[in-house]
BAGUBA-11483 format. One line per field, with one value per residue (C-alpha): residue in three letters; x, y, z. Coordinates in steps of 0.1 Angstrom, whole numbers, always signed. Layout:
<pts>
resn: c(ALA; ...)
u: c(X; ...)
v: c(Y; ...)
w: c(Z; ...)
</pts>
This chain:
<pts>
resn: c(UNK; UNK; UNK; UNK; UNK; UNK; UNK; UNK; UNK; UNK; UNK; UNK; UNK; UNK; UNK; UNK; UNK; UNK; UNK; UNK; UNK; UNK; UNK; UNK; UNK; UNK; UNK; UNK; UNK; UNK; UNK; UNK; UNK; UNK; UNK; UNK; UNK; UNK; UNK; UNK; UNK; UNK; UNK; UNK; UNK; UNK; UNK; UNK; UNK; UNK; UNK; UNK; UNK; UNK; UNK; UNK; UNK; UNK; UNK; UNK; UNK; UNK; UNK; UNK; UNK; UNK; UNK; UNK; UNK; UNK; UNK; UNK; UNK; UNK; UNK; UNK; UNK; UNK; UNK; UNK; UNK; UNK; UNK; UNK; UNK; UNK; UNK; UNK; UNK; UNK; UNK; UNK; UNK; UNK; UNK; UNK; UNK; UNK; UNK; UNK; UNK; UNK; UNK; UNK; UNK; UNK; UNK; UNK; UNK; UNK; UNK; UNK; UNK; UNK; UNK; UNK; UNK; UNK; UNK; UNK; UNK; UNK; UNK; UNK; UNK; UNK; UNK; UNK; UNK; UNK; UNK; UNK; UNK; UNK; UNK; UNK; UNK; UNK; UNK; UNK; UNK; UNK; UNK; UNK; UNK; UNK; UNK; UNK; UNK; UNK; UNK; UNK; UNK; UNK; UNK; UNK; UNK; UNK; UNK; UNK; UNK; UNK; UNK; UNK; UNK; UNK; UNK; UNK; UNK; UNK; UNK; UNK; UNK; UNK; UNK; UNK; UNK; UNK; UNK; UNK; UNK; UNK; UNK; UNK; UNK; UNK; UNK; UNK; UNK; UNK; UNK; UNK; UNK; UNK; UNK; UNK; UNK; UNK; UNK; UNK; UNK; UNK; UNK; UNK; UNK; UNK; UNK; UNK; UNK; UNK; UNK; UNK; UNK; UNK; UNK; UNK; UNK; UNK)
u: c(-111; -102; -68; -65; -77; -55; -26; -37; -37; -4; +6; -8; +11; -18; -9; -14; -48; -59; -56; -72; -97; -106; -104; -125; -151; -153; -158; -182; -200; -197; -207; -240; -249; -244; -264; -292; -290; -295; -268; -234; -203; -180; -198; -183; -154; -141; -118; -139; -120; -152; -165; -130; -125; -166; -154; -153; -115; -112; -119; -82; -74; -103; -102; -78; -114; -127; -112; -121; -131; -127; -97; -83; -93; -78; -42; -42; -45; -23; +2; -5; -3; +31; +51; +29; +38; +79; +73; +58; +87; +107; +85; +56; +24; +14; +47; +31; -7; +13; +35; +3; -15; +13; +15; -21; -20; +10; -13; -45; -27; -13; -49; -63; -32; -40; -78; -79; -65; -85; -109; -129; -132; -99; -103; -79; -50; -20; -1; -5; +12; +36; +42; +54; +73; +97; +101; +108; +134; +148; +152; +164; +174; +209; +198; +188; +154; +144; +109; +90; +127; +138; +145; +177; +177; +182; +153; +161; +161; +127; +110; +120; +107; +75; +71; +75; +47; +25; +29; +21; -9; -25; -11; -29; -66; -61; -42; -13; -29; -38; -7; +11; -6; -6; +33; +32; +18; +53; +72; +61; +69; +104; +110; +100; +123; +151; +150; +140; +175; +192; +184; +194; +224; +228; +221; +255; +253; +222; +221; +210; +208; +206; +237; +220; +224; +190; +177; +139; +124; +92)
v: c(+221; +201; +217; +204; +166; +166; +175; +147; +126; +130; +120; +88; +56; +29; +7; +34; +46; +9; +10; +46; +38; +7; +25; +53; +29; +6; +31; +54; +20; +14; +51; +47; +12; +29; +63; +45; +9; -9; -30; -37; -40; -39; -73; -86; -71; -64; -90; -105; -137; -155; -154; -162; -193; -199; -198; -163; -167; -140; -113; -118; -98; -76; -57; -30; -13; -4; +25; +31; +72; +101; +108; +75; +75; +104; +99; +61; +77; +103; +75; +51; +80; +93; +60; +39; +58; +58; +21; +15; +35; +6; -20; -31; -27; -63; -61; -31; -50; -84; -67; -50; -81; -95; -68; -70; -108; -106; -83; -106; -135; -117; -105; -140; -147; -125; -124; -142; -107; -87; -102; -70; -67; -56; -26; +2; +2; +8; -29; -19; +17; +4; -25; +6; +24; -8; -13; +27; +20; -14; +4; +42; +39; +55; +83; +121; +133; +168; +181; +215; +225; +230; +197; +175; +141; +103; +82; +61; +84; +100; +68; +55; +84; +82; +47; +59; +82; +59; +30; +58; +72; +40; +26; +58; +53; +14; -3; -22; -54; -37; -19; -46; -66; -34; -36; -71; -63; -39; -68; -91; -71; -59; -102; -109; -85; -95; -128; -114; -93; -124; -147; -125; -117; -155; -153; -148; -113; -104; -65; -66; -33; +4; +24; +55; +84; +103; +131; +130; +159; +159)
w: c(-140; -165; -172; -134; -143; -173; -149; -125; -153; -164; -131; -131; -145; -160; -132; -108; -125; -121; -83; -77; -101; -84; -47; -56; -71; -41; -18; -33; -36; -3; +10; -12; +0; +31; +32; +13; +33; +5; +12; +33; +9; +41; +52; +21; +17; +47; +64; +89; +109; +115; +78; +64; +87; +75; +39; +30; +19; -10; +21; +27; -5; -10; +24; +10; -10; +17; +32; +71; +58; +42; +55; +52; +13; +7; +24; +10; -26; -24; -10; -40; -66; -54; -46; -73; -100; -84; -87; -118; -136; -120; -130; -152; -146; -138; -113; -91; -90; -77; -53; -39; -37; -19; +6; +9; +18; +40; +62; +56; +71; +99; +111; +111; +134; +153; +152; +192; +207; +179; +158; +148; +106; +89; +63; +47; +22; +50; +47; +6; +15; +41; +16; -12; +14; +16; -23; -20; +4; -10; -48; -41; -6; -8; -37; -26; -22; -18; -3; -12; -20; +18; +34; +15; +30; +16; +5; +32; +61; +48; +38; +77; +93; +70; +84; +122; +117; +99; +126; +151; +134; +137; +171; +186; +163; +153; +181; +186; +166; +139; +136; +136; +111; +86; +96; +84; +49; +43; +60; +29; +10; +22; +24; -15; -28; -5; -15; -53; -55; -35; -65; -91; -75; -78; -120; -138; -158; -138; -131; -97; -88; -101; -101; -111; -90; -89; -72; -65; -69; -46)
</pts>
């Protein structure tokens, strides 16, 4: 057991541990507050329309704790561990947490948009996930990645077809507004660093862009 923890920990980049650590937290929180009704974190946290237009604003950023499961929990941290910690090679620390909060407002926004065709409470880390697929693809798009040592493919073609099963995941269990305004939180994302690598194209001596060739190893 702990040979296994101190392999899971090796895994893990600090900005990475940050996030899991912070998931993990808020919903065993939630679960407990749940099973022994002491109290409702999801009417908190949760992004609720009404409350935010009421002056519950920081429900915008802090829906992402609250998985909707078990399941969900589980995939959304298997998802952060492997492209967080991708990411964070890539970037600092402080980089990943922004980016994520970025992703996670892009989606915030879009669901009070939205919130006149669906104005149920927003939870779950998906416009986060969605948000790191897109980073994936914008900074090892063209480079090789191999899977369980059978499938060759690029990063690009895996991280799009990634994407269409996500989006169809959740059109089938979240519907179509939902799914788009998860879509919205990797469309943020996908935007900032398009206009990020447009600027420092712009910068004179600025390396824009990796020339490495890898080969991901997954």
């Amino acid at each position: 057991m702990k040979r296994s923890l101190s392999q899971l920990s090796g895994l893990l980049t600090p900005g990475v541990r940050v996030l899991l650590v912070a998931l993990t937290v808020s919903y065993v929180v939630a679960v407990l507050g749940s099973v022994l009704r002491a109290y409702d974190l999801y009417r908190w946290l949760a992004l609720d329309p009404s409350a935010v237009w009421k002056g519950c604003v920081w429900q915008v950023v802090t829906y992402p704790l609250l998985p909707e499961g078990l399941m969900n929990f589980i995939f959304s941290a298997i998802a952060i561990v492997w492209l967080g910690r991708q990411l964070e090679r890539e970037w600092s620390r402080k980089e990943l947490w922004s980016y994520c909060l970025l992703t996670a407002t892009g989606a915030g926004a879009a669901k009070l948009l939205l919130s006149s065709w669906n104005g149920y409470p927003l939870t779950g880390t998906a416009g986060i996930v969605l948000g790191m697929l897109a980073a994936w693809l914008r900074l090892f798009g063209h480079e090789k990645a191999v899977f369980w040592s059978v499938w060759e493919t690029t990063v690009l073609q895996a991280g799009l077809l990634m994407t269409a099963i996500g989006l169809l995941l959740m059109l089938f269990t979240a519907g179509w507004v939902d799914t788009l305004v998860m879509f919205c939180g990797g469309l943020a994302g996908w935007l900032y660093l398009s206009v990020r690598w447009k600027l420092n194209r712009e910068q004179p001596g600025q390396i824009t862009e990796s020339r490495r060739i890898r080969r991901l190893e997954l």
